[in-house]
N, CA, C and O atoms as a MOPAC input file, in Angstrom:
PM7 MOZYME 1SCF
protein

 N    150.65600 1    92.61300 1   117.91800 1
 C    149.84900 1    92.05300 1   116.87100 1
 C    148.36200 1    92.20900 1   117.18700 1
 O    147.54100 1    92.36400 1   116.28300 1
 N    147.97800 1    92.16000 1   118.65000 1
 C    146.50600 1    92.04900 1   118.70700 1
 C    146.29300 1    93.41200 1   118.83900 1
 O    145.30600 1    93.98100 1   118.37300 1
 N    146.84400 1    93.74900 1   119.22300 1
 C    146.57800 1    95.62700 1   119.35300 1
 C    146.53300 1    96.37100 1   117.70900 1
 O    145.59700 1    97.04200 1   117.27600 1
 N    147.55800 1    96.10200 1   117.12200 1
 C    147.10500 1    96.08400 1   115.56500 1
 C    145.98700 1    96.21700 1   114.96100 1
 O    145.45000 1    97.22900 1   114.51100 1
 N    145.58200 1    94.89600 1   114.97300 1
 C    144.17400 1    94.09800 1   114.49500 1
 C    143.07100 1    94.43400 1   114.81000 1
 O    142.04300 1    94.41200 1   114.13300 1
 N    143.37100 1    95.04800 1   116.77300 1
 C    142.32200 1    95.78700 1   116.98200 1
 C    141.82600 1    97.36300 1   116.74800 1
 O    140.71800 1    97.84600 1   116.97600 1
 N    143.21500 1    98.09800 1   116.13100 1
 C    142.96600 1    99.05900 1   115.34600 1
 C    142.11600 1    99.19500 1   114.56900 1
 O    141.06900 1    99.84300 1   114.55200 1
 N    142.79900 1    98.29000 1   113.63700 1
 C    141.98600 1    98.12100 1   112.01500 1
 C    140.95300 1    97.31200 1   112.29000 1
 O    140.69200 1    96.61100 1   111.31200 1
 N    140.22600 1    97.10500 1   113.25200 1
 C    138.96300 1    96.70400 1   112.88500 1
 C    138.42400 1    98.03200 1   113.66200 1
 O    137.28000 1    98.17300 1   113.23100 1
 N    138.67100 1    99.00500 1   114.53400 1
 C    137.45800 1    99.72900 1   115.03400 1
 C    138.18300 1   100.66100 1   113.50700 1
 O    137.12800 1   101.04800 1   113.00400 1
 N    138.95200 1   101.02300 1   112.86800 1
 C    139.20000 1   101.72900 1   111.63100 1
 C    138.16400 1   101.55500 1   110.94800 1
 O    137.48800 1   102.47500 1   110.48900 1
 N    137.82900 1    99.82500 1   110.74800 1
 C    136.98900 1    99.72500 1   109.84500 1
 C    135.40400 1    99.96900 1   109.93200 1
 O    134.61100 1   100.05000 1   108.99400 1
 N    135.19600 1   100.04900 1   111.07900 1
 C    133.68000 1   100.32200 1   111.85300 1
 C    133.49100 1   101.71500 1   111.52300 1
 O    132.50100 1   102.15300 1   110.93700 1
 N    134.55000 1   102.44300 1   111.95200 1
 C    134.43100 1   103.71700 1   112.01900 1
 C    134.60000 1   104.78200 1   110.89300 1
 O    134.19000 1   105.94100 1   110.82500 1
 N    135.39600 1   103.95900 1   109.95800 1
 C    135.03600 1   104.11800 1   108.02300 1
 C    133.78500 1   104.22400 1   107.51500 1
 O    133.24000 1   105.15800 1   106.92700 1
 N    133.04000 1   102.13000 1   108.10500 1
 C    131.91400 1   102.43700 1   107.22400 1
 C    130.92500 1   103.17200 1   108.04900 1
 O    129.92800 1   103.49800 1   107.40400 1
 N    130.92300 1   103.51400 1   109.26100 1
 C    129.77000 1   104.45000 1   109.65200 1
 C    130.11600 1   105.75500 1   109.41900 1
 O    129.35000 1   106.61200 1   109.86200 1
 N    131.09200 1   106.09900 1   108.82700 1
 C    131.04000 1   107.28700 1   108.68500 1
 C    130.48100 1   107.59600 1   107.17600 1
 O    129.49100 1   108.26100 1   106.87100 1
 N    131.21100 1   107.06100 1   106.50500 1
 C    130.64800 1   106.89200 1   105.12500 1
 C    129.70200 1   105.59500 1   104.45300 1
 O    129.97400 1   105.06900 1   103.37400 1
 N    128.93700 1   105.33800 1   105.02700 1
 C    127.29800 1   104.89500 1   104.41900 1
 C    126.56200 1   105.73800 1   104.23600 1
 O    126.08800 1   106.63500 1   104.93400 1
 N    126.41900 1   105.29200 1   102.80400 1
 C    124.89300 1   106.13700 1   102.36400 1
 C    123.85500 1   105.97700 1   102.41800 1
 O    123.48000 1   104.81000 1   102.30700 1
 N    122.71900 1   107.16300 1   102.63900 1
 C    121.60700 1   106.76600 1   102.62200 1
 C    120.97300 1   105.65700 1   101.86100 1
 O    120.25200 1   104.79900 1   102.37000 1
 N    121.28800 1   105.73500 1   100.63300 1
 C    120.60200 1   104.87600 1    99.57500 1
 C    121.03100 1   103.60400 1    99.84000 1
 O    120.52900 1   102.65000 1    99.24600 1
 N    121.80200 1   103.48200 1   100.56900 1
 C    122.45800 1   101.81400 1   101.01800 1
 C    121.63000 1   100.97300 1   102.26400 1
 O    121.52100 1    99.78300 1   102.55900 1
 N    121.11600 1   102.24200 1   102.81900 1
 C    120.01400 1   101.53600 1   104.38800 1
 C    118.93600 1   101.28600 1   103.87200 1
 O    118.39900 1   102.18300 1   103.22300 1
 N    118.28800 1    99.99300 1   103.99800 1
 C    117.13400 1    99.70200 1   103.36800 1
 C    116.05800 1   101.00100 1   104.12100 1
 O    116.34400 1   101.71000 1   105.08500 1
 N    114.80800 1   101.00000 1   103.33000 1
 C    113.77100 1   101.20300 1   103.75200 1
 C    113.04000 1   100.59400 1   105.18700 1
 O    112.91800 1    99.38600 1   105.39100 1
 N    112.44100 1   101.97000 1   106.41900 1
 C    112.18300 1   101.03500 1   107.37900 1
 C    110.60900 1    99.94600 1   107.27000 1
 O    109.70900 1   100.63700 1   106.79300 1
 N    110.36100 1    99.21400 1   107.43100 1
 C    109.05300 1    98.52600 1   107.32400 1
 C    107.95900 1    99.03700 1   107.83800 1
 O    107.37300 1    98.53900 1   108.79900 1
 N    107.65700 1    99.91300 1   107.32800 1
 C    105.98100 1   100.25600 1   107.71600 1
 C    104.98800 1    99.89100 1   108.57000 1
 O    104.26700 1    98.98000 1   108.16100 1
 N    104.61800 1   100.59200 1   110.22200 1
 C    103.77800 1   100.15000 1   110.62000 1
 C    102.56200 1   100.76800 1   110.71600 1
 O    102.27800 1   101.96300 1   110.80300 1
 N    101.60900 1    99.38500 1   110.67700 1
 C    100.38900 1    99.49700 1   110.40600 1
 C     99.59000 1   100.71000 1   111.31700 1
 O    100.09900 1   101.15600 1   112.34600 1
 N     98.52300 1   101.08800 1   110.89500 1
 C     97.89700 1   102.08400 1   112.18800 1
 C     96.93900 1   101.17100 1   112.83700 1
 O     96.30200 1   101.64400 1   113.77800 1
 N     96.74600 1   100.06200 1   112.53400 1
 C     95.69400 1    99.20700 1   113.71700 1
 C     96.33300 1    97.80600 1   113.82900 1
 O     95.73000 1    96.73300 1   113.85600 1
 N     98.09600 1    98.08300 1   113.90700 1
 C     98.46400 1    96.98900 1   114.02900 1
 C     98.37500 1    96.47100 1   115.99600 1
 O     98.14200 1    95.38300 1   116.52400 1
 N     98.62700 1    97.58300 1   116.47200 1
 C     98.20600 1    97.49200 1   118.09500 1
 C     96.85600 1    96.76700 1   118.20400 1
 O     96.65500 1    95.73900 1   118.85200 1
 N     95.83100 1    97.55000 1   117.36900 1
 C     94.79000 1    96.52700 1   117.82600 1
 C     94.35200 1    95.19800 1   117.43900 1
 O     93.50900 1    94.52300 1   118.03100 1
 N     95.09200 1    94.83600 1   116.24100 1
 C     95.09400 1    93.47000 1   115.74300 1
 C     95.83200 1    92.79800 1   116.74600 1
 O     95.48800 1    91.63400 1   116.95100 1
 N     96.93600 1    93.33500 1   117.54300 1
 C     97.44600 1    92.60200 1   118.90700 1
 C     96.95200 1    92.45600 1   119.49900 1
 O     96.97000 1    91.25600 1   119.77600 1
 N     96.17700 1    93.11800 1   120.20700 1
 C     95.11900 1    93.14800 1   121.01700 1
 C     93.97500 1    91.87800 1   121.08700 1
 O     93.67400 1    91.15300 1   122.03600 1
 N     93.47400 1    91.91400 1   119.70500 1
 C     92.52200 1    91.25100 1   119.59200 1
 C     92.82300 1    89.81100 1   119.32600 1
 O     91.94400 1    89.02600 1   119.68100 1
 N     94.03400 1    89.24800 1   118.69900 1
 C     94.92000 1    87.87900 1   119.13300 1
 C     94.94700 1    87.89000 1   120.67800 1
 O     94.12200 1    87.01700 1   120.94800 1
 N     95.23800 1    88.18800 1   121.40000 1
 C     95.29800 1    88.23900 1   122.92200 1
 C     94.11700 1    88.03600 1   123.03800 1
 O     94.06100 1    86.95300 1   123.62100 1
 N     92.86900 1    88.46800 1   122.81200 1
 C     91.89700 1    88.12100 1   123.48300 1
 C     91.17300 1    87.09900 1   123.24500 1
 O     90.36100 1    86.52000 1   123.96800 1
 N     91.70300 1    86.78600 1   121.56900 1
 C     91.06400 1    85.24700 1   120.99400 1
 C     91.90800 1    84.58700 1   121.97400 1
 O     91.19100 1    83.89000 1   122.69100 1
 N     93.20500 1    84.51000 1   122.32700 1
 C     94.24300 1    83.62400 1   122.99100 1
 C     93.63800 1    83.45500 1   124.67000 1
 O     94.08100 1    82.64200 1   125.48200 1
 N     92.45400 1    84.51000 1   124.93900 1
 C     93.05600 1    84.25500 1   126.39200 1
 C     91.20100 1    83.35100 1   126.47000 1
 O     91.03200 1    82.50900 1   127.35300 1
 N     90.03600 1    83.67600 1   125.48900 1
 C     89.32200 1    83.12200 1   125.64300 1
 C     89.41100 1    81.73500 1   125.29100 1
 O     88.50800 1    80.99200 1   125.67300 1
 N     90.51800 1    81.20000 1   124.51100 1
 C     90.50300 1    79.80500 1   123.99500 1
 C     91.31900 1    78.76300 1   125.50600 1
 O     91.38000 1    77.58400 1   125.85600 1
 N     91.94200 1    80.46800 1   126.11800 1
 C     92.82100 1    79.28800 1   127.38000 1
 C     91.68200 1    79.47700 1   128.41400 1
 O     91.74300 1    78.72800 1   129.38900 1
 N     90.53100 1    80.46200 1   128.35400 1
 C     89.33400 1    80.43100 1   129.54700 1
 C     88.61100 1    79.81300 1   129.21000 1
 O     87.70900 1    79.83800 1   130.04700 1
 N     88.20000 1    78.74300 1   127.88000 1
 C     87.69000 1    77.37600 1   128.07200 1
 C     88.54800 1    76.21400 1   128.10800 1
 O     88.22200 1    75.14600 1   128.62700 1
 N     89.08300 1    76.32800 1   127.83500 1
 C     90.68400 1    75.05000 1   127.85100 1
 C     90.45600 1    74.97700 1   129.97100 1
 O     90.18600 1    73.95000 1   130.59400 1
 N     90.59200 1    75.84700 1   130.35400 1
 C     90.95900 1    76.09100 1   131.78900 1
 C     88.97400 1    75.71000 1   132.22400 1
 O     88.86400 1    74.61400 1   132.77400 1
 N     88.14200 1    76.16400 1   132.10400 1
 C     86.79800 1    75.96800 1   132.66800 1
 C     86.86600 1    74.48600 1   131.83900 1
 O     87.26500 1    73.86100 1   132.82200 1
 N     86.78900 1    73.54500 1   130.88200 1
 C     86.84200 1    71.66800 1   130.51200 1
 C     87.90100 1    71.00900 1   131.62300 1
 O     87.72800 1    69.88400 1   132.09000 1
 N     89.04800 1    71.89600 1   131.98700 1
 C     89.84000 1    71.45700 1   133.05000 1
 C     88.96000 1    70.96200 1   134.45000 1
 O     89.05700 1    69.99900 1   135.21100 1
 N     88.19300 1    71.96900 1   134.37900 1
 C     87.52300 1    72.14600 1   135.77100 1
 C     87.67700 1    73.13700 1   136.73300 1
 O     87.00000 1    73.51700 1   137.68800 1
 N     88.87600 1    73.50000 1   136.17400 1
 C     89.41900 1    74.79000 1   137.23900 1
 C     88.69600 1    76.10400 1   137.21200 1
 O     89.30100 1    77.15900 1   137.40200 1
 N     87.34400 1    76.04700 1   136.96700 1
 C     86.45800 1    77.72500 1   136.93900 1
 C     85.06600 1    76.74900 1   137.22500 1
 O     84.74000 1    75.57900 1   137.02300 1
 N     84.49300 1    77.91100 1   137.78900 1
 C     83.43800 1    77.48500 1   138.31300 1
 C     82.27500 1    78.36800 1   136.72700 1
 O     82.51500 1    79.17500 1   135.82900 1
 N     81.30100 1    77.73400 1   137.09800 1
 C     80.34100 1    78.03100 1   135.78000 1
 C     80.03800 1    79.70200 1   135.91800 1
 O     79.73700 1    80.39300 1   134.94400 1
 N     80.16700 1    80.20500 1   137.25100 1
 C     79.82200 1    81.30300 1   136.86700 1
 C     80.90400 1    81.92900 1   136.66500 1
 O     80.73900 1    82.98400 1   136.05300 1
 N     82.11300 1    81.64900 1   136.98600 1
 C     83.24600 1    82.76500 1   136.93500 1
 C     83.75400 1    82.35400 1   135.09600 1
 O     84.60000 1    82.96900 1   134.44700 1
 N     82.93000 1    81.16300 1   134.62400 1
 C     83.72100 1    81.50500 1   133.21200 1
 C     82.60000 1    82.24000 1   132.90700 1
 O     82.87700 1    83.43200 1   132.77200 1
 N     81.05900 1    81.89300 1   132.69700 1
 C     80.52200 1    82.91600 1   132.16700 1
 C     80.80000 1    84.54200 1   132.35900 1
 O     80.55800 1    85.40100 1   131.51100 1
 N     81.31400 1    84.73900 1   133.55200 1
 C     81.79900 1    86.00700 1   133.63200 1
 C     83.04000 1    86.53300 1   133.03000 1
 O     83.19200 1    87.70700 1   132.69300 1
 N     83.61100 1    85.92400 1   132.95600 1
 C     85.16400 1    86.56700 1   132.38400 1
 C     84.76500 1    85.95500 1   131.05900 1
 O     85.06600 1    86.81500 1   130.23100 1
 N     84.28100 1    84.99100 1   130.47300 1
 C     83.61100 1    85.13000 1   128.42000 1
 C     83.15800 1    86.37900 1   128.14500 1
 O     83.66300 1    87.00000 1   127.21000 1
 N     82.24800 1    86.87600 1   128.83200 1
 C     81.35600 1    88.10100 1   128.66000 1
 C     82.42900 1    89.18000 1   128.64200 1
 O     82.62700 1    89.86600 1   127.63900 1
 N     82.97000 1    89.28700 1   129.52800 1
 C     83.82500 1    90.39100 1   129.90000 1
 C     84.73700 1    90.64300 1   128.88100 1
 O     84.80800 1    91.75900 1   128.36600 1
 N     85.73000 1    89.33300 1   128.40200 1
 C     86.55600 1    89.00200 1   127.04500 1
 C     85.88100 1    89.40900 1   126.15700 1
 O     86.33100 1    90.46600 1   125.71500 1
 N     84.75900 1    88.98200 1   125.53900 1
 C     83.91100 1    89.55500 1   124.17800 1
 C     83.50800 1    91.18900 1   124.49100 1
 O     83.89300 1    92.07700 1   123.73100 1
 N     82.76400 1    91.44300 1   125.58500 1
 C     82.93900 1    92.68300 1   125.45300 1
 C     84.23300 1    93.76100 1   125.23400 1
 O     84.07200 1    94.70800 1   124.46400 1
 N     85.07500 1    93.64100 1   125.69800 1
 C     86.16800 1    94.04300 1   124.84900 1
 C     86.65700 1    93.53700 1   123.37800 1
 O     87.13100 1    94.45700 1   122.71200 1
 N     86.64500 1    92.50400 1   122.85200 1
 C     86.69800 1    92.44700 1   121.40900 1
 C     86.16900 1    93.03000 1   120.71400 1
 O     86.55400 1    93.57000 1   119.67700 1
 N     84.50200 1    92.97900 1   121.54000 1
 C     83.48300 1    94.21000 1   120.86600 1
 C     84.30400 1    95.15600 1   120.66500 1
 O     85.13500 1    94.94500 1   119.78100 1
 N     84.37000 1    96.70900 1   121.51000 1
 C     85.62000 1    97.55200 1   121.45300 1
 C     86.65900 1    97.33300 1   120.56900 1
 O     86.75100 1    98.15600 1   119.65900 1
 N     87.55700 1    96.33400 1   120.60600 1
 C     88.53100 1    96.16400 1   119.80100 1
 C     88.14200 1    96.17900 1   118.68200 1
 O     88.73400 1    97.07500 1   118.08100 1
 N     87.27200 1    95.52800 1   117.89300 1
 C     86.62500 1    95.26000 1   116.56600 1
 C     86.04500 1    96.72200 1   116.14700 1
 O     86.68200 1    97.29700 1   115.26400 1
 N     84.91200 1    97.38400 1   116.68000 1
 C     84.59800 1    98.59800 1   116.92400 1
 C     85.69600 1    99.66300 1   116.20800 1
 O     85.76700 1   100.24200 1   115.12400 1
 N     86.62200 1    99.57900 1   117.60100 1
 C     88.14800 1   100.52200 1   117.27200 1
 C     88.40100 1   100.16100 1   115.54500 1
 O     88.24000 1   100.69700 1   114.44800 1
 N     88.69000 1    99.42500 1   115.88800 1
 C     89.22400 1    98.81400 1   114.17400 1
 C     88.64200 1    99.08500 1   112.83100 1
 O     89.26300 1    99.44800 1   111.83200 1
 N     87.27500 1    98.84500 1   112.94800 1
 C     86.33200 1    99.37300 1   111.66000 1
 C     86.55200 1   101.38600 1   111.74100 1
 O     86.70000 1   102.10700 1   110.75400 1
 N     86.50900 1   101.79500 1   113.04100 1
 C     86.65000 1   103.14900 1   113.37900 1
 C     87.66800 1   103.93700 1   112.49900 1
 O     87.48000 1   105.06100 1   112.03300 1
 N     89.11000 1   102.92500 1   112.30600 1
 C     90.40200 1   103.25600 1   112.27500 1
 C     90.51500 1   103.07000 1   111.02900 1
 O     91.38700 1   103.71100 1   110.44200 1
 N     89.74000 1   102.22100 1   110.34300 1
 C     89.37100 1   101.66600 1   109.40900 1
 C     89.17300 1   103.06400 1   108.12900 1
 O     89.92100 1   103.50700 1   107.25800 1
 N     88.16000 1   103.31100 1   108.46200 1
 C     87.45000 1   103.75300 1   108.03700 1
 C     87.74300 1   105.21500 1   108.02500 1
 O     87.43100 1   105.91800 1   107.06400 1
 N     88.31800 1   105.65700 1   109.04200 1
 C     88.80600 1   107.09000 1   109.61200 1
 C     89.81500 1   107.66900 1   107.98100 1
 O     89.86900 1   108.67100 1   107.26800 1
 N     90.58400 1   106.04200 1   108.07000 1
 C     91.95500 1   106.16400 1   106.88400 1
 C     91.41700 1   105.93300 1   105.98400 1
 O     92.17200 1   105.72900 1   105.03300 1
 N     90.17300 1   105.83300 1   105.72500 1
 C     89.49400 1   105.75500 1   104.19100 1
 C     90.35300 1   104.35000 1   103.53100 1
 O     91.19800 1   104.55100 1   102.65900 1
 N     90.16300 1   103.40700 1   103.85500 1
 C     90.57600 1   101.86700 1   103.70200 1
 C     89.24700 1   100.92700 1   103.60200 1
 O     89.03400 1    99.86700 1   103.01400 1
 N     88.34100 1   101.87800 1   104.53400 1
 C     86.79800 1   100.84600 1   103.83300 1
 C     86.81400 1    99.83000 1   105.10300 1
 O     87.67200 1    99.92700 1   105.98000 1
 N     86.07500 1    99.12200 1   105.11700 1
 C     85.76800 1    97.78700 1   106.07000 1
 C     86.31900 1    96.74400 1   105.45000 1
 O     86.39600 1    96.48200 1   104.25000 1
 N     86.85600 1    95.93300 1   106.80800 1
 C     87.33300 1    94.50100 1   106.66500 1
 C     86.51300 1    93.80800 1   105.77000 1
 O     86.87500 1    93.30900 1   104.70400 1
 N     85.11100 1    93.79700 1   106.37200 1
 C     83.87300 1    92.97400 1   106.26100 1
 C     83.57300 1    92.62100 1   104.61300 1
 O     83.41900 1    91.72000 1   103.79000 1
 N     83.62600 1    94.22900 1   104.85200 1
 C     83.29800 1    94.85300 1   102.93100 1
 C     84.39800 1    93.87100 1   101.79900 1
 O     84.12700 1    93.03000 1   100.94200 1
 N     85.66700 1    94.43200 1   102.26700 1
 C     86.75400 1    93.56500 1   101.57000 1
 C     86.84800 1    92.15100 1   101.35700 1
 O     87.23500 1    91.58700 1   100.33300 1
 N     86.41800 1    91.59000 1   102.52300 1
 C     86.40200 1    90.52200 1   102.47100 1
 C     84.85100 1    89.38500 1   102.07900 1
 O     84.66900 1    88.18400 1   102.27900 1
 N     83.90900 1    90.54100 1   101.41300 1
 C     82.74500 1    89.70500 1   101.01400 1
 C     83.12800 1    90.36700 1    99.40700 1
 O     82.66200 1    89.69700 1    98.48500 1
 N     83.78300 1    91.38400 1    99.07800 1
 C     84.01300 1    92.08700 1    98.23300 1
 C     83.69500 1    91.17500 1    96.71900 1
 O     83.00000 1    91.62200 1    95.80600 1
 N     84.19200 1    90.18300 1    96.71100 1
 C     85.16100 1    89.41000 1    95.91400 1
 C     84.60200 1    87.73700 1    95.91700 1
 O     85.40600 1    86.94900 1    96.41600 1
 N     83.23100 1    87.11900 1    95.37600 1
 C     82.88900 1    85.84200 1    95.56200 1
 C     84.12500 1    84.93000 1    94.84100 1
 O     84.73000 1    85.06300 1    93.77700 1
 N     84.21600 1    83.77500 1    96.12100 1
 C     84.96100 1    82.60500 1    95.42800 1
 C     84.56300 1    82.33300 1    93.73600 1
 O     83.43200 1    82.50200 1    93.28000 1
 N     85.77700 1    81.87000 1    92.92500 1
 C     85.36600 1    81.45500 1    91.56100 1
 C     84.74300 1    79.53400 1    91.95300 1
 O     85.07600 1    78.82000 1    92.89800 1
 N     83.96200 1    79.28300 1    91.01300 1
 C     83.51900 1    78.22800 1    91.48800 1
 C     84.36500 1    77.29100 1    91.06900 1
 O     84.83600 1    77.70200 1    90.00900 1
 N     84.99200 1    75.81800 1    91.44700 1
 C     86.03400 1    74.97900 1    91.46700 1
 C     85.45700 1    73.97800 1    90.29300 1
 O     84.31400 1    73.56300 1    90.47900 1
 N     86.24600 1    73.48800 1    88.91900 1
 C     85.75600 1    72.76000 1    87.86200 1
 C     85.33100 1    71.57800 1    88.74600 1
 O     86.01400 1    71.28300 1    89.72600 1
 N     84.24900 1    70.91200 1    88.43400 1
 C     84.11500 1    69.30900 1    88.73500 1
 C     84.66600 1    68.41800 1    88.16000 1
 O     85.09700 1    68.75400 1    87.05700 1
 N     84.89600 1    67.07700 1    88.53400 1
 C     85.73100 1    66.85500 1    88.50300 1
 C     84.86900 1    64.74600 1    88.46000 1
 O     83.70200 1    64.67100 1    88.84600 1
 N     85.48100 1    63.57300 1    88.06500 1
 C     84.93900 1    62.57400 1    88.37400 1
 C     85.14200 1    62.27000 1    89.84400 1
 O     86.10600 1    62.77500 1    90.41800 1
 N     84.39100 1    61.56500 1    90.42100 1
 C     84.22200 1    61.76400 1    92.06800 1
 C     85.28400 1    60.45000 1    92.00900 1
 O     85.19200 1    59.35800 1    91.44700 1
 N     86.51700 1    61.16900 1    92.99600 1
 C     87.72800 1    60.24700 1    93.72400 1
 C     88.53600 1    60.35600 1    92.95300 1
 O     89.29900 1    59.43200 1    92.67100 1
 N     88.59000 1    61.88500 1    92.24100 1
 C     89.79300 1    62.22100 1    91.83300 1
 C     89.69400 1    63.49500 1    92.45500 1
 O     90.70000 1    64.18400 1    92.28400 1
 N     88.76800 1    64.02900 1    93.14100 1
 C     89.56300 1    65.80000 1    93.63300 1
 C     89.17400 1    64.96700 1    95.48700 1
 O     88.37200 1    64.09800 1    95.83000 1
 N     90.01500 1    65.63700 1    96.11800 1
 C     89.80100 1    65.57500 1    97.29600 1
 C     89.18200 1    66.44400 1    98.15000 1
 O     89.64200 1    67.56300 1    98.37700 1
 N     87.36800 1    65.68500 1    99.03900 1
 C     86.54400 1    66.79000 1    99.36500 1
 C     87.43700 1    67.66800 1   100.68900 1
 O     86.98300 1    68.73700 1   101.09800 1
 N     88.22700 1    67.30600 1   101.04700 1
 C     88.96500 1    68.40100 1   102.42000 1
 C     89.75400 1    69.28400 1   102.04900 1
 O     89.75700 1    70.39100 1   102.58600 1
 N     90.90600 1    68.82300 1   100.65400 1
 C     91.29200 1    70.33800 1   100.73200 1
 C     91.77300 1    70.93900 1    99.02200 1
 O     92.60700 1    71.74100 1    98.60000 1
 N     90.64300 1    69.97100 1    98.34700 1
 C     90.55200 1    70.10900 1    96.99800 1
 C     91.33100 1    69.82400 1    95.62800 1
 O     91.14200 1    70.23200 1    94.48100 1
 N     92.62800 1    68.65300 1    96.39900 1
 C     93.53300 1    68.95100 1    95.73000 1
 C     93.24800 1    67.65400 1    94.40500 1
 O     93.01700 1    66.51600 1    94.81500 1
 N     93.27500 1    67.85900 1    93.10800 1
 C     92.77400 1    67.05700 1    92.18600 1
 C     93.82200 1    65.92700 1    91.49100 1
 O     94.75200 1    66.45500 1    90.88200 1
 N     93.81100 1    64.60300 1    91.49300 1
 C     94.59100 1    63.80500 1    91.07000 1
 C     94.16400 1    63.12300 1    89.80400 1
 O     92.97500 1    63.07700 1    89.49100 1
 N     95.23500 1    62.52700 1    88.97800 1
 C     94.75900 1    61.90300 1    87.64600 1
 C     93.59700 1    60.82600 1    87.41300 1
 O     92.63400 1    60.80900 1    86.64600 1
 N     94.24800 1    59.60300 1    88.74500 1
 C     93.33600 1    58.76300 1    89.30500 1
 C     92.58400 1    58.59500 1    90.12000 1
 O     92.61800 1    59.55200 1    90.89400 1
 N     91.96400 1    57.96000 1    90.36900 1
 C     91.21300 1    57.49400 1    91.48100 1
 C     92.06900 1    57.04900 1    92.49500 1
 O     92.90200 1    56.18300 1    92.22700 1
 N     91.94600 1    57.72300 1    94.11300 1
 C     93.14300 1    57.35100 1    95.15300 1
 C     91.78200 1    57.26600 1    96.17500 1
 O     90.67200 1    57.79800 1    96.17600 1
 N     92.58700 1    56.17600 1    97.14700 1
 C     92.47800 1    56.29600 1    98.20600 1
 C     92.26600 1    57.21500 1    99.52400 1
 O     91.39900 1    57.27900 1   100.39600 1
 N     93.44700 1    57.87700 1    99.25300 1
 C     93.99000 1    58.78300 1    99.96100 1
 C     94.53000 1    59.87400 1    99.47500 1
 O     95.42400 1    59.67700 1    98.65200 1
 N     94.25400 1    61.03300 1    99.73800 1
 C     94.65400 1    62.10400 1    99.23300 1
 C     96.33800 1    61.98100 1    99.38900 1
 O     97.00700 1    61.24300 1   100.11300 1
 N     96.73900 1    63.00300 1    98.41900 1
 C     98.50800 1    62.86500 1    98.41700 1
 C     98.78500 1    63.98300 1    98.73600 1
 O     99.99300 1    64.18200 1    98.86300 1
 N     97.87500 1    65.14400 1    98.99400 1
 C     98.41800 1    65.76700 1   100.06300 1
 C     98.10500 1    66.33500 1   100.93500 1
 O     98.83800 1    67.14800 1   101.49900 1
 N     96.70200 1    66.00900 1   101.35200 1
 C     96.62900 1    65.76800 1   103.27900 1
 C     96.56600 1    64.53600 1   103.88700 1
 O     96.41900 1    64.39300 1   105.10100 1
 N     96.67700 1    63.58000 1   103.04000 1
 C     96.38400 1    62.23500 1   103.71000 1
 C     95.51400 1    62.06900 1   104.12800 1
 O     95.75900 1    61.52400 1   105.20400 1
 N     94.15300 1    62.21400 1   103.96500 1
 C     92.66800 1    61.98000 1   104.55700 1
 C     92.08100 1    61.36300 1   103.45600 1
 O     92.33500 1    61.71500 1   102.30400 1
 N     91.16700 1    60.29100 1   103.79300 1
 C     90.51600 1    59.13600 1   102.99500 1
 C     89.54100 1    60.08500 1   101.73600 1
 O     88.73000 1    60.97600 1   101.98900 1
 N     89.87500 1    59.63500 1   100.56300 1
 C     88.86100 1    60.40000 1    99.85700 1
 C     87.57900 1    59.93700 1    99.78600 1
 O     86.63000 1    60.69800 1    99.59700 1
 N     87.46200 1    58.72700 1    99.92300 1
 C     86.00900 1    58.00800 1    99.84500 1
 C     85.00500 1    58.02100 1   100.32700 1
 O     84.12200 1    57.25800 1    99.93600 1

């Protein structure tokens, strides 16, 4: 019986890989061409936020963080650099550009202690407290 069962299941493995169709495998997900350096450059926000986390500890002396900050930004420099480079190489334009591209629309006003100034969200009444970050509107 188990020898059976274990037929018909490598049968069945060996069915559908033989016959799947292309049109049945999704599409693979596209990678980016400056997705390496967007890694990169998380790593280096990550390692300067743990080389002051670590120098408020106490554990670095003033000059060895100023030295390894410098050292960290100068490579982001580079990284950032690379990026507009890569950018631009692929005819995609600048981050910078894109992202000033396009001014915020300006937000209706509203009677004061019905929109909330932290994260804008607008209520019928007058609250206390926002309902949905919970921070004092007043």
């Amino acid at each position: 019986m188990i020898i059976t069962s274990a037929v018909v299941l490598v049968m069945a493995a060996l069915f559908y890989t033989l016959f799947v169709r292309d049109k049945d495998v999704p599409e693979p997900i596209p990678v980016s061409p400056i997705q390496h350096l967007e890694d990169r450059k998380h790593a280096i926000y990550d390692n300067l936020r743990d080389l002051q986390f670590e120098y408020r500890l106490g554990k670095l002396t003033d000059e060895d963080y100023q030295q390894t900050k410098q050292a960290l930004q100068k490579e982001l420099a580079v990284v950032l650099s690379e990026t507009e480079q890569t950018l631009k190489t692929l005819g995609l334009g600048s981050v910078r550009k894109q992202a000033t591209a396009k001014p915020a629309a300006p937000r209706p006003t509203a009677a004061k202690g019905t929109v909330c100034p932290h994260c804008g969200a607008s209520f019928k009444e007058n609250l206390k407290f926002c309902g949905e970050c919970g921070k004092a509107i007043a």
